[in-house]
N, C-alpha and C positions, 0 to 999 in steps of 0.2 A: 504494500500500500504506500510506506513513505521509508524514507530512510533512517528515519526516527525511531529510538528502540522504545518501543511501548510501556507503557507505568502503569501500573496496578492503581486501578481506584475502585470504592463502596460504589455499588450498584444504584445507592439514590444519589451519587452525584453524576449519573451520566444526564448531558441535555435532556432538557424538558420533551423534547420532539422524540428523540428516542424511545424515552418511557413511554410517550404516546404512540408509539407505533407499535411497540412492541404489546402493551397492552390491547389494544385493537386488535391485532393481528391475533391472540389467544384469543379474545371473545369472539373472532368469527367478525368481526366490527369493519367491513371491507370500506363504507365512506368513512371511518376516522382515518382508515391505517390508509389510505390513499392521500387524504389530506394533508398527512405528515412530508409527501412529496414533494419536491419540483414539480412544474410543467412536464419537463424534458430529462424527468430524471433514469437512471438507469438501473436497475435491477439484473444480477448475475446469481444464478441458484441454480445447481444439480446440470451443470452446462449449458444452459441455454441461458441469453441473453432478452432481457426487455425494455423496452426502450418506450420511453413519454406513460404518458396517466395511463391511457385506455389497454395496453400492453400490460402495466404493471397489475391495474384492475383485475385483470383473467387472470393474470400471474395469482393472486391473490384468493380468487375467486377457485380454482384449480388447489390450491396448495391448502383451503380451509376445508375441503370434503374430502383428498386424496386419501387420506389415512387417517387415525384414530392416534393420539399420543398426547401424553404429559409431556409438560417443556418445564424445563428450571432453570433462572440463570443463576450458572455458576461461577462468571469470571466477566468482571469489567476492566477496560483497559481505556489509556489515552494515547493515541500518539502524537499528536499538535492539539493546537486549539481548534481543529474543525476535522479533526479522525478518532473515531475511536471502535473500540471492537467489544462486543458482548458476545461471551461464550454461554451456549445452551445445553444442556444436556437433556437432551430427547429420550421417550420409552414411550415407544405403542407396537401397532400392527405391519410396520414396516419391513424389507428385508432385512435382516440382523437385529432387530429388535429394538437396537440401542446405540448410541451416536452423541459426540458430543459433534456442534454445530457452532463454529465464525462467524458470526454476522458481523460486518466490519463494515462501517458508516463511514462516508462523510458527506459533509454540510457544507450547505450554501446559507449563508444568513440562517435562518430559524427551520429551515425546512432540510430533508434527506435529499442529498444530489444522486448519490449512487451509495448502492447495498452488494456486496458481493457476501454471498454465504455458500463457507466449505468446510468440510473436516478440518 
């Protein structure tokens, strides 16, 4: 993401917009968790690329019915003042069951520019 070695920080200090997204995105809340967006932002998850609102939208809308799982964040991180990474650890009906998941942000002003999520 940056060349910046990432720092451990408490999960209630990641931006506002984060926690908003990622709490939307557990309730199934597809107009909050889109709202957290850009226009023109980018989403990268499970290799495929999304790109602007109505892409991410499906992206969203696919990813809340696909499977059945618990999410817990288990690791917050910063790399600058507008990157930072939230670690998930996943359990459902998946293949292998169980997975910890990158979500690594960053930010334009108040809203998510691009999200890539990997092991």
């Amino acid at each position: 993401m940056h060349d910046s070695q990432p720092r451990t920080i408490t999960p209630d200090t990641l931006p506002e917009v984060i926690t908003r997204y990622l709490t939307a995105h557990r309730a199934h809340d597809t107009a909050t968790a889109i709202a957290a967006f850009t226009r023109e932002a980018t989403v990268i998850d499970d290799g495929n690329t999304y790109e602007g609102n109505k892409a991410i939208e499906g992206w969203l809308g696919r990813s809340a019915t696909e499977f059945t799982y618990t999410i817990h964040l288990a690791n917050a991180q910063q790399t600058d003042a507008t990157h930072y990474i939230a670690t998930h650890h996943l359990e459902g009906n998946f293949p292998r069951g169980t997975i910890d998941l990158r979500y690594q942000f960053a930010l334009r002003g108040n809203l998510i520019e691009r999200l890539v999520i990997e092991p």
